[in-house]
N, C-alpha and C positions, 0 to 999 in steps of 0.2 A: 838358599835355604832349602831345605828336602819337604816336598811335601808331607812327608811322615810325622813331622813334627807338629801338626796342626791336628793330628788326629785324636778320637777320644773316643772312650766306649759310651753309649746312650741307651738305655733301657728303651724299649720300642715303646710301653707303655708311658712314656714320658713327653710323647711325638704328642702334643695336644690338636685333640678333632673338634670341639667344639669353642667357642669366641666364650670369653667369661660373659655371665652375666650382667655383670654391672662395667664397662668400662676401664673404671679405675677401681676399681677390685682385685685387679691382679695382683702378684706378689711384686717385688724389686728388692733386687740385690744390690745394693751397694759397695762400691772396691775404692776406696782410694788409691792415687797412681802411686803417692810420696812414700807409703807405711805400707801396703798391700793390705791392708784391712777391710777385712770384710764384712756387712750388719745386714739382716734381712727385715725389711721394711714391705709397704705397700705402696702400690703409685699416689695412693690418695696423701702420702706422706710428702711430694714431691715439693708443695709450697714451703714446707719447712726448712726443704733440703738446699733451696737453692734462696740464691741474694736477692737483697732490692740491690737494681739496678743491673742482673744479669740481662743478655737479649739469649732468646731461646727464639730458635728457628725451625721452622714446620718445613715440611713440606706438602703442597698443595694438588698435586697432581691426582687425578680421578682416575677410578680401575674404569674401563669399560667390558663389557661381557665377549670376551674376544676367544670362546671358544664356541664354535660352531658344529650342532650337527648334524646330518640332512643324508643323502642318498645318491647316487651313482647314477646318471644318466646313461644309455637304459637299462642295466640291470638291474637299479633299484638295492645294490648292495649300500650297508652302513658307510657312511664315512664321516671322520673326527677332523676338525680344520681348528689349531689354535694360531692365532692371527699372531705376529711376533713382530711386524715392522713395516711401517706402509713405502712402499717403492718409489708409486708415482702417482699422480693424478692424472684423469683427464678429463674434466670437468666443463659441460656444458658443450658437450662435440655433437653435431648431431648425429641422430640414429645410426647403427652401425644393422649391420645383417641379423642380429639379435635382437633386434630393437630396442638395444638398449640406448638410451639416451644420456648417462653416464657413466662412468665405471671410476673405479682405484683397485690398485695392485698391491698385494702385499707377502711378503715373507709370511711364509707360514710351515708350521710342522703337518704333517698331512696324516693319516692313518684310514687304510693299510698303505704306507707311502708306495711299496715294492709294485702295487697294483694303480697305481694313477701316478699315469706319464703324461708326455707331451700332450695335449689335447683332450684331455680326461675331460667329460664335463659330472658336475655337480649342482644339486638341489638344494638346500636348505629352507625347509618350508617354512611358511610365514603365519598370517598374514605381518608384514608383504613379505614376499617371495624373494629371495635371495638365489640368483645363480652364480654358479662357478666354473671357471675354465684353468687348466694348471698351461701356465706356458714358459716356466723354465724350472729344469731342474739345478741345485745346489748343493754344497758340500754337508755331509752329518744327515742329510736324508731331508731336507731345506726343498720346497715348493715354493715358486714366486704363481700367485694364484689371482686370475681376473674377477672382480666381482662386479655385479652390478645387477639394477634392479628392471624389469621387463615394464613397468608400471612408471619409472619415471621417479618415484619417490626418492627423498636422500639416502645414502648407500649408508650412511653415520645412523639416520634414523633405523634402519633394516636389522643394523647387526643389534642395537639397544634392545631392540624388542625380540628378537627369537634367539641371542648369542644365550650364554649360559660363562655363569662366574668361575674366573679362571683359576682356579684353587689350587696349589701347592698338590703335587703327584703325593708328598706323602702322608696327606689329608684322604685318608681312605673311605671316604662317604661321597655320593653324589651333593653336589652344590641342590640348596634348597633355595626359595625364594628370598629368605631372611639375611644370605649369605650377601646379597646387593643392599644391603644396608652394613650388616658386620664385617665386613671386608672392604670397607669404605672409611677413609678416616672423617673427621667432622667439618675437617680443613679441606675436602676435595672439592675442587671447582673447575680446573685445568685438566679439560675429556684427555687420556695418552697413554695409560699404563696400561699394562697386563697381568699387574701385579702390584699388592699395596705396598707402601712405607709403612711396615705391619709396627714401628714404634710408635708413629701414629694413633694407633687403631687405640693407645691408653686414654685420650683424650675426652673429657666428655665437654659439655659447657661448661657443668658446675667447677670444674677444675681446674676448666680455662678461664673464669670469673678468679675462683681466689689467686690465683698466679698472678693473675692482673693488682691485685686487692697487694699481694705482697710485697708490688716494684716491680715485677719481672715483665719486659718489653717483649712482647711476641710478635716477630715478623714472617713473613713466610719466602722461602722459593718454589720453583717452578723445576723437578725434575723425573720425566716418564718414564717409568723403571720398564725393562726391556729385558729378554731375554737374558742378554748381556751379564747382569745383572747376578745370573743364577745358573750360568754355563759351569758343567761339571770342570774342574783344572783337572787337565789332560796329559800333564808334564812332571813330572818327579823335582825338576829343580821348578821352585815357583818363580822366579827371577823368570823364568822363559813364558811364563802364563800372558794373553792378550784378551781384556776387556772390548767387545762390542761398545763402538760409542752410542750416549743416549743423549738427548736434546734436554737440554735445563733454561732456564731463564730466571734472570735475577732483576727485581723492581728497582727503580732507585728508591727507594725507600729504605727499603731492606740494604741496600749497598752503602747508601749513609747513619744507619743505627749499627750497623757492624761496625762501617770504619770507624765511628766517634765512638767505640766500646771499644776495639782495639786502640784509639791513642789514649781514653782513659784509663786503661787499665783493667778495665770491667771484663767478665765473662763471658764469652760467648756458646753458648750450650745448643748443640746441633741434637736435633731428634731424628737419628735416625740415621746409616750410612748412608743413605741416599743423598739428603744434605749435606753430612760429610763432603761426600766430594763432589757435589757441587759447589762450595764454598773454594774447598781446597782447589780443586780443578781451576776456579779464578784466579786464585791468590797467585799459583805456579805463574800461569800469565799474564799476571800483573804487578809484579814485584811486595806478594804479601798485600796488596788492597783487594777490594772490592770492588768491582767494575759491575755498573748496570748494562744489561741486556741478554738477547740469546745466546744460546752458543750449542755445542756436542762436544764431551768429554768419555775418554776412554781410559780419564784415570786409573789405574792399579795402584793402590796402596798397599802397601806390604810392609812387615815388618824394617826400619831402618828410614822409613819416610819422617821428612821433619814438617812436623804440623805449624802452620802461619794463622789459625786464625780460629781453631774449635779448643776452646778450655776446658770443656765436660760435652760427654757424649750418652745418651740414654739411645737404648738400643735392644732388638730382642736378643734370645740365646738360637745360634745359629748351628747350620748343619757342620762336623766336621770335614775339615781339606775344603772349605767354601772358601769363596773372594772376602766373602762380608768378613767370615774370621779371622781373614789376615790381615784385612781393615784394622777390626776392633784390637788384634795382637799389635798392632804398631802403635796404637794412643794408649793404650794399656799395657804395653808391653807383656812379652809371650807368658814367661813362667809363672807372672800374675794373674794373666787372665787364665790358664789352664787350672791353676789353685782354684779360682771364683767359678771355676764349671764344675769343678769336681766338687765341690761345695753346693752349687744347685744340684745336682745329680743325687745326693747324700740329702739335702732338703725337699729333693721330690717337685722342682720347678718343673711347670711345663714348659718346654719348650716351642722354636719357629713362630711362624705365622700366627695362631693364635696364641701364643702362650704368654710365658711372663714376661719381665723385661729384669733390662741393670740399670745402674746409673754408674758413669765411671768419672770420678773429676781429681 
């Protein structure tokens, strides 16, 4: 398929900067896959919409503040460090000539990359203090970057307390304090991402209380949305496009109220692509079940993927020529879901990250 076909126009003003107020105040558009029909609703409508006895599955994964910013050893010039994959540990080594007492390495986008090579050092100031060393360069302008704390403290505690929330580039405001709360869904527990399950982010209690009240089984996974995630496709035919793999993990809990939802028949409604292919990414390796535990999946779904195991999908509205949309165009198929975009486009949805969402079943 041509990447062209994924494309759509979007009013810039429709690029939503701020988190709604309430939660489950947003809008939701509704598509049916069977009739392509389409209703505009709100999330707060979502117990209505779905069954007793549906399982709806979250995902659980926690943003942490994985952009850094601090200064140039010695010049003292700016530098932007967003953290995108951790390499390695090395954990409890003793002192090294920095006196650092631990360090991790990790992938990162760097800025001004052109200007910190080999050996570059960096500050990011604290309290506590965070240094930096770049010690390999990588493809796309890719830093593998040493960190570690002078003081001995956890290098996890360092980055929580002076990182800053890693917001979506086409969220054109500085990240404020509130943003590590609304950029959090209510399910996060599992520290990984760099980036929310922004379908998540509809969730409040009261919503997750009546869904409960309705029948509807709520389990969670475990997958750390990554760069990967949100790599611009670089190829004209998508068929050639490659997903960075991300680490997921599936409870057996969760692996047994799915599977006993697929042999009875019941629905299983995924919040979110993330979920999506985490579910999916087992299913492929496991013949359509559920298998409990870790793993890393660099599924691509694309239109012509045959789904084993998600019956409804709630989801935000995504960037054109993204991964996610090629996701959502293969459970929803294409010329449906481009009618249900033109459709929010025409009802003035917001859009991404904070915006509205669909529900697609």
């Amino acid at each position: 398929m041509d990447l062209s076909e994924f494309d759509f126009d979007l009013p810039a003003d429709l690029i939503a900067q701020e988190p709604i107020v309430e939660r489950e105040q947003g809008r939701l558009l509704t598509l049916r896959r069977d009739s392509g029909r389409i209703e505009h609703q709100v999330i707060g409508d979502l117990p209505a919409l779905l069954r007793d006895g549906d399982v709806l599955v979250v995902n659980n994964t926690r943003v942490f503040p994985a952009r850094l910013l601090g200064r140039r050893v010695p010049s003292g010039g700016a530098v932007e460090c967003l953290l995108i994959g951790r390499v390695a540990d090395v954990a409890g080594a003793a002192p090294n000539s920095d006196g650092a007492v631990n360090e991790q390495r990790w992938e990162a986008l760097v800025h001004p990359g052109q200007r910190l090579g080999l050996a570059a050092r960096v500050v990011f100031e604290g309290p506590p203090a965070l240094q930096g060393e770049i010690v390999e360069r990588r493809f796309h302008g890719r830093r593998v970057i040493r960190l570690w704390t002078t003081d001995g403290s956890p290098i996890d505690d360092a980055v929580d307390a002076i990182g800053h929330v890693p917001l979506p580039p086409y969220i054109k405001r500085p990240d404020r304090a509130d943003d590590r709360d609304r950029y959090q869904t209510i399910f996060a527990r599992r520290r990984g991402s760099v980036a929310a399950p922004t379908a998540g982010l509809h969730f409040s209690p009261a919503l997750t209380a009546a869904l409960e009240t309705r029948g509807v089984v709520m389990v969670e996974v475990t997958l750390h949305v990554g760069y990967g995630t949100f790599q611009p496709v670089r190829v004209d035919r998508i068929e050639d496009h490659r997903i960075e793999p991300e680490r997921y993990e599936i409870s057996e809990v969760t692996a047994s109220q799915v599977n006993l939802a697929l042999d009875e028949h019941r629905r299983v409604v995924a919040v979110g692509t993330t979920t999506t292919r985490a579910l999916e990414a087992v299913a492929v390796a496991n013949g359509g079940r559920i298998a409990a535990g870790p793993g890393e999946t660099g599924l691509f779904i694309y239109p012509g993927f045959e789904f084993s195991v998600i019956g409804a999908l709630m989801t935000n509205l995504h960037l054109p020529c993204s991964s996610l949309l090629m996701l959502v165009s293969a459970f929803a198929g294409l010329e449906r879901l481009m009618a249900a975009y033109s459709a929010a486009v025409a009802e003035r949805y917001r859009f991404y990250s904070y915006g509205d969402a669909m529900l697609i079943f």
